[in-house]
Z-matrix of the N, CA and C atoms (Angstrom, degrees):
N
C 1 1.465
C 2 1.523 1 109.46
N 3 1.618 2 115.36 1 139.40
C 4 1.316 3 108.87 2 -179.62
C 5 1.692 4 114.80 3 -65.43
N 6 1.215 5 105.94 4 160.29
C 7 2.009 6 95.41 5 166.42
C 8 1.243 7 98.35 6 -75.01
N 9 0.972 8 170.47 7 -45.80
C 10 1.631 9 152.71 8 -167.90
C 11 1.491 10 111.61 9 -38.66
N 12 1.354 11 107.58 10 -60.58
C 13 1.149 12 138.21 11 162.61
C 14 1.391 13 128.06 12 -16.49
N 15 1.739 14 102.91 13 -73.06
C 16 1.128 15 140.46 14 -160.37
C 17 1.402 16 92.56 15 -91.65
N 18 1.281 17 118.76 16 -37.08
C 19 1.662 18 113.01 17 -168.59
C 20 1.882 19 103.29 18 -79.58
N 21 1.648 20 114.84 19 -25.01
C 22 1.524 21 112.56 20 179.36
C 23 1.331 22 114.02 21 -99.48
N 24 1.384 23 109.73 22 -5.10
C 25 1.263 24 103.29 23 152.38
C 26 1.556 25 130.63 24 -79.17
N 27 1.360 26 126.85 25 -17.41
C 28 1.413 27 153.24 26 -173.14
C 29 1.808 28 88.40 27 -87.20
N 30 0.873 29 137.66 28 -48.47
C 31 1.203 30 147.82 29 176.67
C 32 0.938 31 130.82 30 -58.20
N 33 1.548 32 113.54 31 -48.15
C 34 1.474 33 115.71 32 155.90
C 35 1.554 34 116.70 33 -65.00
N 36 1.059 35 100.97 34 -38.44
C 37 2.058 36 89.39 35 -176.46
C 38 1.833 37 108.61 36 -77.78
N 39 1.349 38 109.79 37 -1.56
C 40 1.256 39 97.79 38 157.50
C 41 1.218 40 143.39 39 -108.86
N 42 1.740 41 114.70 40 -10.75
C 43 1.337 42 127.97 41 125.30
C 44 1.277 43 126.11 42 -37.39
N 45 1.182 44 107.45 43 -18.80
C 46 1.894 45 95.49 44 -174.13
C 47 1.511 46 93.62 45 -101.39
N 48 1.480 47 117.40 46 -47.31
C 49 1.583 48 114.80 47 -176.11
C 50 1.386 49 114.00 48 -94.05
N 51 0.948 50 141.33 49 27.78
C 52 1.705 51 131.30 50 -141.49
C 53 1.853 52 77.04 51 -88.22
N 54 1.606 53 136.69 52 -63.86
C 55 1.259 54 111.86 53 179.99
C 56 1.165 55 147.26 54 -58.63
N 57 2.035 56 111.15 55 -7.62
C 58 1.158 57 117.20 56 176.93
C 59 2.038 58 95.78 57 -88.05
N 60 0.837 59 111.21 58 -16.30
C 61 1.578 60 112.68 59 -175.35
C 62 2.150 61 109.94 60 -73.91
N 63 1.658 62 78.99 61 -41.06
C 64 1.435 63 94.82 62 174.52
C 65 1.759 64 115.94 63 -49.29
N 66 1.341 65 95.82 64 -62.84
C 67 1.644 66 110.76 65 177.47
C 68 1.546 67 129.10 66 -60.97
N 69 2.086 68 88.11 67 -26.57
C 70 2.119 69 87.05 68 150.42
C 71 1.297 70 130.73 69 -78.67
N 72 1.152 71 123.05 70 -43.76
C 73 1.465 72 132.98 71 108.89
C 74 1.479 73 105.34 72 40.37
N 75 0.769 74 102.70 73 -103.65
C 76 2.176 75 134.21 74 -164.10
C 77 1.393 76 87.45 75 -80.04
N 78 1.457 77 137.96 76 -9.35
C 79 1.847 78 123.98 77 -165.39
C 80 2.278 79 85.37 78 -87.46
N 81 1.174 80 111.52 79 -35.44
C 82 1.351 81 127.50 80 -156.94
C 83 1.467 82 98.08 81 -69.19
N 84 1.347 83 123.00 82 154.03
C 85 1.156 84 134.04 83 177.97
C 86 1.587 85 111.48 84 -139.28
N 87 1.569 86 88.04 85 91.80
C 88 1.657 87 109.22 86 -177.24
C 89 1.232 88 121.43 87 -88.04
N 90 1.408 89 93.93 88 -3.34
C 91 2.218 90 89.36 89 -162.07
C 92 1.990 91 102.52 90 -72.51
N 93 1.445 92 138.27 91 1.91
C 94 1.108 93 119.66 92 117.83
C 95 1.188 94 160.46 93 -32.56
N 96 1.289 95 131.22 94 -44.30
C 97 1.325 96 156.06 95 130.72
C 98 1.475 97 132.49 96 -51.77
N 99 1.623 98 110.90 97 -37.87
C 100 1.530 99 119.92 98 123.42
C 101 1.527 100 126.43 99 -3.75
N 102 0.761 101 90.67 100 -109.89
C 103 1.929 102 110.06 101 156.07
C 104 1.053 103 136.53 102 -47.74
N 105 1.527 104 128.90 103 -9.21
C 106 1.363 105 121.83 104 177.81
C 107 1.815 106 88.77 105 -108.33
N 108 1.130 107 146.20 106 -24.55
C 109 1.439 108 155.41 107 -170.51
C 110 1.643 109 83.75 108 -88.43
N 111 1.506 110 133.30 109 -72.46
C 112 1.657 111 116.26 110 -168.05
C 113 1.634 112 128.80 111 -63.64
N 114 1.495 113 110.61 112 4.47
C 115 1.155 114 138.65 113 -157.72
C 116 1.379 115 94.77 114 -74.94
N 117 1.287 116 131.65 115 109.59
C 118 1.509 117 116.86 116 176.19
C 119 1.659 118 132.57 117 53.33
N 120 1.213 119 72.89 118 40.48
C 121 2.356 120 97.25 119 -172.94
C 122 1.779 121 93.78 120 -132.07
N 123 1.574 122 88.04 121 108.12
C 124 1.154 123 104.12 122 167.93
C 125 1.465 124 133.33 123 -37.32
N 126 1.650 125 131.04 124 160.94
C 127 1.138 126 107.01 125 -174.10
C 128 1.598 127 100.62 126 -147.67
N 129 1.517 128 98.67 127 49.56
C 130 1.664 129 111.67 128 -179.50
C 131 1.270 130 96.72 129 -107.55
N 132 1.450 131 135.55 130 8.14
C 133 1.422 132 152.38 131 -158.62
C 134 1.304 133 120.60 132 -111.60
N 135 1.462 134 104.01 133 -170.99
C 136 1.275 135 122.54 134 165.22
C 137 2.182 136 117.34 135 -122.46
N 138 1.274 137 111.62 136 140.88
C 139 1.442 138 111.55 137 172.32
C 140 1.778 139 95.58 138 -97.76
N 141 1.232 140 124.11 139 115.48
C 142 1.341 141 128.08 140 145.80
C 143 1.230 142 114.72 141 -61.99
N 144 1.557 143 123.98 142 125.21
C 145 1.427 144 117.21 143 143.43
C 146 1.187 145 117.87 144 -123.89
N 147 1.417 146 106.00 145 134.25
C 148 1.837 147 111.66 146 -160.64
C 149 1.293 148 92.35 147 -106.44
N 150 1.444 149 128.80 148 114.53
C 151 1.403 150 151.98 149 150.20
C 152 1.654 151 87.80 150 87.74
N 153 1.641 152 78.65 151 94.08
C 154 1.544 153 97.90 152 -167.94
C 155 1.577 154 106.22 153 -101.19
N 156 1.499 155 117.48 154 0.40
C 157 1.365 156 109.76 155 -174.37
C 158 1.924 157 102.88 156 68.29
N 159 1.459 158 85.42 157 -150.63
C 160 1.445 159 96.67 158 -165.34
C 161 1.809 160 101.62 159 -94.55
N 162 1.473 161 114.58 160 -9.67
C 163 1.737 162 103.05 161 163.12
C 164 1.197 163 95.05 162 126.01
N 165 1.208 164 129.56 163 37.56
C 166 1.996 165 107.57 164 -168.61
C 167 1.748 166 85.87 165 -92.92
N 168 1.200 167 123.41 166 -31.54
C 169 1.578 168 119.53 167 -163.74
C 170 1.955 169 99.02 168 -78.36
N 171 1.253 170 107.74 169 -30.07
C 172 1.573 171 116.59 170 -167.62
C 173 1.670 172 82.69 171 -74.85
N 174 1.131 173 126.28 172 -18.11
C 175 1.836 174 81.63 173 -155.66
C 176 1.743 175 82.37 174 -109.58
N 177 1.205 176 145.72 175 -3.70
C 178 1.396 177 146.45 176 138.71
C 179 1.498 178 106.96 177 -31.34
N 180 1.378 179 109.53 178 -72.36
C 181 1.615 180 118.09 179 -166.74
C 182 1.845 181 103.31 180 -56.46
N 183 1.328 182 102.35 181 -31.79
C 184 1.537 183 124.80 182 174.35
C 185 1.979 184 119.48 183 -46.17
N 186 1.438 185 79.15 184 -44.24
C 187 1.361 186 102.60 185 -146.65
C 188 1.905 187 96.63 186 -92.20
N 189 1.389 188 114.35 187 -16.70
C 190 1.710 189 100.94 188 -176.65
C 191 1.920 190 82.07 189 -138.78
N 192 1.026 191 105.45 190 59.50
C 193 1.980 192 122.16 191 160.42
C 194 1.155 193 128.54 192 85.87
N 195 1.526 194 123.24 193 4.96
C 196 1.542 195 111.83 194 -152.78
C 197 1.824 196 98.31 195 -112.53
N 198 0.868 197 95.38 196 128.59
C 199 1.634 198 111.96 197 169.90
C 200 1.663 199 109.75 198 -48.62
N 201 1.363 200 122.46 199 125.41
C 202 1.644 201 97.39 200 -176.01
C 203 1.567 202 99.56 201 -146.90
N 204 1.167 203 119.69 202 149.74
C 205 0.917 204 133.23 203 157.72
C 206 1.685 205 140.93 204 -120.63
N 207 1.581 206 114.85 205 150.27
C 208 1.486 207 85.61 206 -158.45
C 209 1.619 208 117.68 207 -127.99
N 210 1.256 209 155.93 208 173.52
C 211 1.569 210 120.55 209 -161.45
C 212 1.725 211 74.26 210 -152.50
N 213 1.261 212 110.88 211 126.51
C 214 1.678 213 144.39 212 -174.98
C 215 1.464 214 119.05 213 -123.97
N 216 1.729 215 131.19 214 85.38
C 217 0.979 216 108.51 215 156.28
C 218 2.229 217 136.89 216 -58.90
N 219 1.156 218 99.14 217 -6.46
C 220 1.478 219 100.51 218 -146.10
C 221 2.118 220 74.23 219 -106.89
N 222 1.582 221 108.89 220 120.14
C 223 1.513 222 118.05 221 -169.88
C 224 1.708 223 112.75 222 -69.49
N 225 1.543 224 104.08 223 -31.15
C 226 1.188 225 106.41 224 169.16
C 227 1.761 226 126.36 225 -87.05
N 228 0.932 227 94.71 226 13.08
C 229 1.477 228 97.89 227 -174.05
C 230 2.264 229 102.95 228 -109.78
N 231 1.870 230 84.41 229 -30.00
C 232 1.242 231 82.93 230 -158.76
C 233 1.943 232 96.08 231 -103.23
N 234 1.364 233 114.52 232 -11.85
C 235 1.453 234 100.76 233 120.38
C 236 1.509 235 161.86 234 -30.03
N 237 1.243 236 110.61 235 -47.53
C 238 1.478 237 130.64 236 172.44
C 239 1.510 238 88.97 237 -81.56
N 240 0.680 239 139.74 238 -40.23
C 241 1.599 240 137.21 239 -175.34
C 242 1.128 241 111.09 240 -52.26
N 243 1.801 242 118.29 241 -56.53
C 244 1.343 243 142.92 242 157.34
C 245 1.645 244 123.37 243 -24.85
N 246 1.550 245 101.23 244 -55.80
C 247 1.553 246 121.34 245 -160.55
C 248 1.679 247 97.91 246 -72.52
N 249 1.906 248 105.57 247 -27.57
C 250 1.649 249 99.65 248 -165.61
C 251 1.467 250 99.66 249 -98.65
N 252 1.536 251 128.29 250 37.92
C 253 1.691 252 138.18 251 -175.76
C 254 1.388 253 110.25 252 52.22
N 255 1.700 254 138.37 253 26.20
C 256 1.303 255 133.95 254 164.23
C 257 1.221 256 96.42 255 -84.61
N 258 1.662 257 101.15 256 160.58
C 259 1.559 258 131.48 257 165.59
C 260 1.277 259 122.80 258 -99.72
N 261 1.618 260 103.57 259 99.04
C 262 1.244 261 124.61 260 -171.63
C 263 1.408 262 105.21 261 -118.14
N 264 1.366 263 122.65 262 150.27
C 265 1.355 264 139.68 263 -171.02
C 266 1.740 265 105.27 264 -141.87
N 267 1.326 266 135.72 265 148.80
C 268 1.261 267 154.49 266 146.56
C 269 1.811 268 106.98 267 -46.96
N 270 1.088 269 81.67 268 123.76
C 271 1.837 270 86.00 269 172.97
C 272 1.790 271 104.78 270 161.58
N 273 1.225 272 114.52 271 147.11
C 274 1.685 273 136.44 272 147.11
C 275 1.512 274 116.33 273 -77.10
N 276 1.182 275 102.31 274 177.73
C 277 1.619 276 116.55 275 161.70
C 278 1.563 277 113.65 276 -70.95
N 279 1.803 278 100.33 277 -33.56
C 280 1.372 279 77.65 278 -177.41
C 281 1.527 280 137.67 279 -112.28
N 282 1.612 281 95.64 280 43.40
C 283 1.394 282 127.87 281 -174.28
C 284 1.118 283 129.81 282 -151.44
N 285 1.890 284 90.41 283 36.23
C 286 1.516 285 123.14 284 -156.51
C 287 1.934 286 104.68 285 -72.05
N 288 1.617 287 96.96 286 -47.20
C 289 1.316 288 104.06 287 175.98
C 290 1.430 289 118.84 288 -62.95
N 291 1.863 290 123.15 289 -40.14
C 292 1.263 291 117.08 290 -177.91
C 293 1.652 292 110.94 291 -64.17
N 294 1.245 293 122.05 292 -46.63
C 295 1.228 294 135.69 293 163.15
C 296 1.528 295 127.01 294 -22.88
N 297 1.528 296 101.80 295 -54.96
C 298 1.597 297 112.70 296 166.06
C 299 1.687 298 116.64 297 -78.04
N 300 1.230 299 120.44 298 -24.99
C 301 1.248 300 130.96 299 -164.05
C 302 1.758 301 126.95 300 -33.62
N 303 1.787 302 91.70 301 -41.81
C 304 0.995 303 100.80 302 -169.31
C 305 1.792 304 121.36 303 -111.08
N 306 1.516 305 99.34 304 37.08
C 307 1.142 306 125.10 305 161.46
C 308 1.979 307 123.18 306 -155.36
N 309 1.229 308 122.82 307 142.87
C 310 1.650 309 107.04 308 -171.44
C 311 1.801 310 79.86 309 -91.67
N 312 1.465 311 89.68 310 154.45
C 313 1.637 312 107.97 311 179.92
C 314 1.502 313 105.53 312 -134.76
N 315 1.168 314 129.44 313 129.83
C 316 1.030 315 125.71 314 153.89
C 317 1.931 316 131.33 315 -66.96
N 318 1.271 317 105.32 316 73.21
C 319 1.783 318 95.08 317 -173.39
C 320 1.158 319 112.79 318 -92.18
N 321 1.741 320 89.88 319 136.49
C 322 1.783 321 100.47 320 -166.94
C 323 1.962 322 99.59 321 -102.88
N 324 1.837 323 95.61 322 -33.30
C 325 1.206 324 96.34 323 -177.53
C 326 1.674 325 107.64 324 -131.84
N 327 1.368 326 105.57 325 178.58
C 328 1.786 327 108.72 326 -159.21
C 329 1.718 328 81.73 327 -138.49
N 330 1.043 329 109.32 328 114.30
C 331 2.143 330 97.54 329 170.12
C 332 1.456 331 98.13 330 -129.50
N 333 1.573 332 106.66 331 121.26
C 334 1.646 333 110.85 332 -176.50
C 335 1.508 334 92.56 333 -134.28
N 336 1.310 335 100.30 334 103.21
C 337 1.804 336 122.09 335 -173.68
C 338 1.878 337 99.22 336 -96.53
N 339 1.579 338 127.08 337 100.94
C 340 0.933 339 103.72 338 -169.97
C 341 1.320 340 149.67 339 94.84
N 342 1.425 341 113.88 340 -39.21
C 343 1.159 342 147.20 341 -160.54
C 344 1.790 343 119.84 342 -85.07
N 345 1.282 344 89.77 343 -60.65
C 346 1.747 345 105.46 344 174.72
C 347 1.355 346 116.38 345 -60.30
N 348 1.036 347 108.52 346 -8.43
C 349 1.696 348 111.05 347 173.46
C 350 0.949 349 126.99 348 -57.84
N 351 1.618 350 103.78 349 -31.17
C 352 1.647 351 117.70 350 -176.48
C 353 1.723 352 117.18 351 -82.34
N 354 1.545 353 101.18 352 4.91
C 355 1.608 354 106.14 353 161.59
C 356 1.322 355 115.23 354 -76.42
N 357 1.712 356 116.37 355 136.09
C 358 1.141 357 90.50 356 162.12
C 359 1.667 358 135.73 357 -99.64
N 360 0.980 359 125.86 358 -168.17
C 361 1.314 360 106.37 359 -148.91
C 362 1.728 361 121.20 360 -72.37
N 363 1.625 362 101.96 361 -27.52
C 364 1.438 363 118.00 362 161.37
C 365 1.328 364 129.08 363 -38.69
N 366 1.199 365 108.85 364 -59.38
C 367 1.623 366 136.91 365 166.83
C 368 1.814 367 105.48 366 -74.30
N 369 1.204 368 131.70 367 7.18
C 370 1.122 369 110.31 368 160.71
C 371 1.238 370 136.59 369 -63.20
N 372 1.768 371 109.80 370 -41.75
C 373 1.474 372 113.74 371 -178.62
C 374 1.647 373 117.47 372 -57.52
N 375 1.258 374 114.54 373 -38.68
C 376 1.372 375 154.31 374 169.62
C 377 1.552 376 88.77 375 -18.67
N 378 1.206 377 91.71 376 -95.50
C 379 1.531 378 121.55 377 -178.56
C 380 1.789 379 125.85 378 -33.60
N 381 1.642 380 85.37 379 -49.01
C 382 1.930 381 95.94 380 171.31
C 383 1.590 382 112.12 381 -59.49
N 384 1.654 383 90.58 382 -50.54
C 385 1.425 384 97.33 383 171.69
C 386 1.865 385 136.79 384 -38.58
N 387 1.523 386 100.09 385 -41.41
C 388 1.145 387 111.07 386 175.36
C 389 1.623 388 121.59 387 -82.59
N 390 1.332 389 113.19 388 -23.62
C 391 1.160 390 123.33 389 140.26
C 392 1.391 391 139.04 390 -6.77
N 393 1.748 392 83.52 391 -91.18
C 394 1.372 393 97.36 392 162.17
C 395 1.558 394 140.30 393 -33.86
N 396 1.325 395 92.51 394 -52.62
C 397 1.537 396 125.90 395 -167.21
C 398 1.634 397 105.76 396 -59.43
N 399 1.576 398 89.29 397 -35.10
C 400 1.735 399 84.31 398 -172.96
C 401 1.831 400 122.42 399 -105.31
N 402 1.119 401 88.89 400 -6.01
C 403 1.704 402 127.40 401 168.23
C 404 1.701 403 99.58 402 -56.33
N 405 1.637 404 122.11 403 122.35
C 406 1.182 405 127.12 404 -178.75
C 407 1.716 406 87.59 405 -70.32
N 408 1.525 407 117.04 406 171.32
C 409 1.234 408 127.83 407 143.82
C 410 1.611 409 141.66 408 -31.59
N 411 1.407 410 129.49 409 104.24
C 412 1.309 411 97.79 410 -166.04
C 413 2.008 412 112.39 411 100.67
N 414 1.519 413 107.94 412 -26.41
C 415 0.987 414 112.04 413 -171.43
C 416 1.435 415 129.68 414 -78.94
N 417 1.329 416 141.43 415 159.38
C 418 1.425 417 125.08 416 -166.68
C 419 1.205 418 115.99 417 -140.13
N 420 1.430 419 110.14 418 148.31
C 421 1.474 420 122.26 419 -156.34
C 422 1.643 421 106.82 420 -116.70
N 423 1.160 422 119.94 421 113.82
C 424 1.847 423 106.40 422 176.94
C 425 1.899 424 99.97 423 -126.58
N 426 1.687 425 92.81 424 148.53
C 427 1.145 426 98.66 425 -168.44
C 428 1.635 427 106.54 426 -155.59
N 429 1.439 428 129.25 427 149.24
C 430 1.158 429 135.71 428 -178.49
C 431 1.572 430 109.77 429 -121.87
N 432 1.749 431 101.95 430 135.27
C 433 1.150 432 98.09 431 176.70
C 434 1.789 433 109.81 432 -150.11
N 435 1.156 434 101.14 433 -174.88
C 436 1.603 435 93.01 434 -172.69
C 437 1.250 436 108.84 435 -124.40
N 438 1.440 437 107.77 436 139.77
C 439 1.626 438 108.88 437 -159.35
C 440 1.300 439 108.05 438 -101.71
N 441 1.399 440 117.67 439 -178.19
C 442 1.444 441 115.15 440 -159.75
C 443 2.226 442 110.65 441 108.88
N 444 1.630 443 93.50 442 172.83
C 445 1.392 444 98.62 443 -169.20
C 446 1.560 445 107.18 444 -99.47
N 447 1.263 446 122.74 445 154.22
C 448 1.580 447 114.76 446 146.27
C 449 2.182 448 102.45 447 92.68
N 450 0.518 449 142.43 448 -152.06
C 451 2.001 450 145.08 449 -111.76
C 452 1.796 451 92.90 450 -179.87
N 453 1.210 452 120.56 451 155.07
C 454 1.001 453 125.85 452 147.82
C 455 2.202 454 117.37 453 -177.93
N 456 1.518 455 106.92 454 156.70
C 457 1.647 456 112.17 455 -176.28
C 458 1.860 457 85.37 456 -75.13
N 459 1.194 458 105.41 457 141.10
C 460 1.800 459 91.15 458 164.00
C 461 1.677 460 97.53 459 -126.75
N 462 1.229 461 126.01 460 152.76
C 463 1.213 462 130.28 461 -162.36
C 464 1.663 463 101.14 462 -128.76
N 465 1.285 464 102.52 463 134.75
C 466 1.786 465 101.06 464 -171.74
C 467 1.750 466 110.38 465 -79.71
N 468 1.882 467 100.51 466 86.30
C 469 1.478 468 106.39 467 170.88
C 470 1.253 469 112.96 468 58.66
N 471 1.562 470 112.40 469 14.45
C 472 1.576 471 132.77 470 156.26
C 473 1.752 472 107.20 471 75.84
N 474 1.756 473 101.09 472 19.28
C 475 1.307 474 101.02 473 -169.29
C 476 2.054 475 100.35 474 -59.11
N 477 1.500 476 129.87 475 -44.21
C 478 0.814 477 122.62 476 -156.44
C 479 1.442 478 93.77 477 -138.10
N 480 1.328 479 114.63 478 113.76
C 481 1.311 480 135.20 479 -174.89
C 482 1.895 481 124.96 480 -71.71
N 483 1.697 482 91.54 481 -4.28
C 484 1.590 483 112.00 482 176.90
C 485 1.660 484 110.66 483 -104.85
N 486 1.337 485 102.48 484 -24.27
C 487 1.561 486 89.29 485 174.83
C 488 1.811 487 108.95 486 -126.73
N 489 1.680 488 98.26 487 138.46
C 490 1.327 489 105.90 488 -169.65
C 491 1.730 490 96.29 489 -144.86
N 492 1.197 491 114.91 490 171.96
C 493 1.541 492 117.98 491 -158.47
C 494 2.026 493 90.90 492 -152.52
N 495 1.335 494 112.15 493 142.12
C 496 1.344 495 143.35 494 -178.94
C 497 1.613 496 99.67 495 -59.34
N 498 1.413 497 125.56 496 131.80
C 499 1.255 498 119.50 497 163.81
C 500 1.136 499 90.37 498 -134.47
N 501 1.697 500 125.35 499 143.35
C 502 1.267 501 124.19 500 139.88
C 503 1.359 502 119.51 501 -92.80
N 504 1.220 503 112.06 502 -171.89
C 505 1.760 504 116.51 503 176.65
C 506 1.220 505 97.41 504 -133.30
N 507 1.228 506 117.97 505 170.60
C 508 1.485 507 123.63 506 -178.72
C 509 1.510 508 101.00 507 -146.27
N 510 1.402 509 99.77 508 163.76
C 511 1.905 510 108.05 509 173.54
C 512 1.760 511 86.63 510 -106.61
N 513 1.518 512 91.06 511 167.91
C 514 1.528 513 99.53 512 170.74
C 515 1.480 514 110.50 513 -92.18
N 516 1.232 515 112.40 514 -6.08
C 517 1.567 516 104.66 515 -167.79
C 518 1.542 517 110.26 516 -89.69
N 519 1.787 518 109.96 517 -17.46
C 520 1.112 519 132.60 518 -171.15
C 521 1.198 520 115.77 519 -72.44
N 522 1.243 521 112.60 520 -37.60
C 523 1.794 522 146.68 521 -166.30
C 524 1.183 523 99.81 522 -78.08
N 525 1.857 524 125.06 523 -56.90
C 526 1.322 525 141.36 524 178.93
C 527 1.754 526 107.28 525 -45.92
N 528 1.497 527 106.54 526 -60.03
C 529 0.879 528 118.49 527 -168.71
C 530 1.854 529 117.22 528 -72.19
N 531 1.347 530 106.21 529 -26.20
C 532 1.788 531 89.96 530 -170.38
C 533 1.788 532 89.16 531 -105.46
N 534 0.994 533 133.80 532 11.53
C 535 1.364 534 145.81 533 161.28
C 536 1.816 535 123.90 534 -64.38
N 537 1.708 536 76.41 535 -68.44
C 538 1.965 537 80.91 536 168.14
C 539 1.799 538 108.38 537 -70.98
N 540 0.977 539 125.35 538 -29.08
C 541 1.466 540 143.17 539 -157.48
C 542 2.020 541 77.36 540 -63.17
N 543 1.505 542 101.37 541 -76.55
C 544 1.581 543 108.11 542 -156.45
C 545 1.597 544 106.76 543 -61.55
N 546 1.419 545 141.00 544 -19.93
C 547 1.293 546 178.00 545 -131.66
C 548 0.919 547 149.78 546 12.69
N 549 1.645 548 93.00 547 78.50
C 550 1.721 549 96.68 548 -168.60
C 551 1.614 550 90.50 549 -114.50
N 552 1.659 551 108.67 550 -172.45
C 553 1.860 552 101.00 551 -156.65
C 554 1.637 553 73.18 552 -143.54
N 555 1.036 554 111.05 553 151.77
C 556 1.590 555 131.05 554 -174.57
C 557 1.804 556 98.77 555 -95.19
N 558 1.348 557 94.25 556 140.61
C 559 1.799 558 121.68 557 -170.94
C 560 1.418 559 84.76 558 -132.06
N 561 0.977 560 160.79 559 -62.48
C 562 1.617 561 156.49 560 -158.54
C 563 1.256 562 120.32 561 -119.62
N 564 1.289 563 140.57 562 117.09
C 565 1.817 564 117.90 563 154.20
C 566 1.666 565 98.46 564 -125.49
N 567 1.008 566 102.37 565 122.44
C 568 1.753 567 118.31 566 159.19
C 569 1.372 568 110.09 567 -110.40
N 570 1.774 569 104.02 568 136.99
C 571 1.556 570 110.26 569 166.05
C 572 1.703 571 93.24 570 -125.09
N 573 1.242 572 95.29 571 160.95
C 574 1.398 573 106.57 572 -177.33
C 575 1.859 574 118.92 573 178.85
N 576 1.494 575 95.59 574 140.62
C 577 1.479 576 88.03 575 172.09
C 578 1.447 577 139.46 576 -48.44
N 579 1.073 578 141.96 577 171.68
C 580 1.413 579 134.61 578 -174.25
C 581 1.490 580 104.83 579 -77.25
N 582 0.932 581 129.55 580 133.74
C 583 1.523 582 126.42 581 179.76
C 584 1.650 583 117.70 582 -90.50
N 585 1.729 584 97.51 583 11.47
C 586 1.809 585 75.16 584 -177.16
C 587 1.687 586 86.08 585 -123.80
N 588 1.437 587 121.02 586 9.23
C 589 1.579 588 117.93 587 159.61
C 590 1.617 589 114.24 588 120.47
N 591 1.784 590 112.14 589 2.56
C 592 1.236 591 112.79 590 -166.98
C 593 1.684 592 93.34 591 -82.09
N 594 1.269 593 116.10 592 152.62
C 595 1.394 594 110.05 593 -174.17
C 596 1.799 595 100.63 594 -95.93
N 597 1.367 596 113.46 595 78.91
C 598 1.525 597 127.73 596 165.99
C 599 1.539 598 114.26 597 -124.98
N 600 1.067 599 153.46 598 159.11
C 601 1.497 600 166.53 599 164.74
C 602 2.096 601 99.91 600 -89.07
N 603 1.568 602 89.71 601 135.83
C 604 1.848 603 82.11 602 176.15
C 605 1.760 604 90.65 603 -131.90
N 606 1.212 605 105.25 604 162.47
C 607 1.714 606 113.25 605 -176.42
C 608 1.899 607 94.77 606 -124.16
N 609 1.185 608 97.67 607 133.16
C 610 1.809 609 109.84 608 166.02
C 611 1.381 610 99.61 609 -115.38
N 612 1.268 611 105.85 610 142.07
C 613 2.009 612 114.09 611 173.12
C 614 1.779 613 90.06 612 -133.20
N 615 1.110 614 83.43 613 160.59
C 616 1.470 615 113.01 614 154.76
C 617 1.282 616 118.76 615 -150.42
N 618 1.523 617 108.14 616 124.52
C 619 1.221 618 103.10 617 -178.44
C 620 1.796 619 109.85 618 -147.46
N 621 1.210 620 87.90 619 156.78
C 622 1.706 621 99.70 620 -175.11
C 623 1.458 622 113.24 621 -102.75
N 624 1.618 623 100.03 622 136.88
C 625 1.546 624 109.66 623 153.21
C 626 1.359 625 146.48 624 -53.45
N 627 1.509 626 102.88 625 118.11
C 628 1.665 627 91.55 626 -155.81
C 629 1.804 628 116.06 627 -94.97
């Protein structure tokens, strides 16, 4: 599937759910991960979060000093983002660079809660890569994803049979491997069941630029 495609289809199911996503969102209890990602992360910077939803993680990072910015394909989501005084911009992962282009940013940190899933797996290295690249020294990247093999449409609890959104899956060995490859060195790995009851496994890293 093209990304045009793939990216307005991801778009529509978050226009349609962006508040039921919100409220899974807020069900999660991150302020662990919180803290092990603000832990010695500078704060002369910026926190990127790429497909930030509607901001519940931005206005945390907001809320104990960090300058943040946030990159929203889905208009209604990144609206509401708007309405609550965050700095949100239009953009994917894979238009991460055009997106920033037209401002220099200092990024200290990268937080993709969720989000990166919607790469697919080809274009993953791609993506880490660019990451990196734009990642100050020292800087750190955290991200959630769901493990397992193979692509899939996922449909929100099948409420609406017209809008569905891109998931990939990932292996962990895959992750391990194009991670150290691009070179960042792991500070965190959590695996863990799904917390809202779907029977899948999800992996959180944090990891630093080396």
């Amino acid at each position: 599937m093209e990304l045009k495609e793939r990216v307005n289809k991801n778009n529509q199911y978050y226009d349609a759910f962006y508040e039921n996503v919100k409220s899974r969102t807020e069900s999660r209890d991150y302020s662990y991960l919180f803290q092990r990602f603000t832990h010695n992360l500078a704060v002369d910077g910026v926190i990127l979060d790429i497909g930030c939803g509607t901001g519940e993680h931005m206005k945390y990072f907001d809320s104990v000093g960090y300058q943040t910015l946030g990159i929203e394909p889905s208009e209604k989501s990144r609206q509401y983002c708007i309405e609550q005084g965050l700095h949100v911009i239009d953009g994917t992962f894979e238009t991460l660079k055009d997106s920033l282009a037209a401002n220099q940013y200092k990024i200290n940190g990268i937080w993709c809660a969720a989000s990166l899933l919607h790469v697919p797996v080809n274009e993953f290295e791609d993506t880490i890569q660019t990451m990196h690249s734009i990642l100050e020294e020292n800087g750190k990247l955290f991200f959630t994803l769901r493990l397992g093999e193979g692509s899939k449409w996922d449909k929100y609890d099948n409420e609406n049979a017209d809008a569905e959104r891109f998931i990939q899956l990932y292996e962990e060995r895959f992750l391990e491997d194009v991670l150290a490859k691009v070179g960042f060195r792991t500070s965190l790995k959590i695996i863990e069941d799904s917390y809202w009851g779907r029977p899948t496994k999800w992996i959180s890293m944090i990891l630093e630029k080396k």
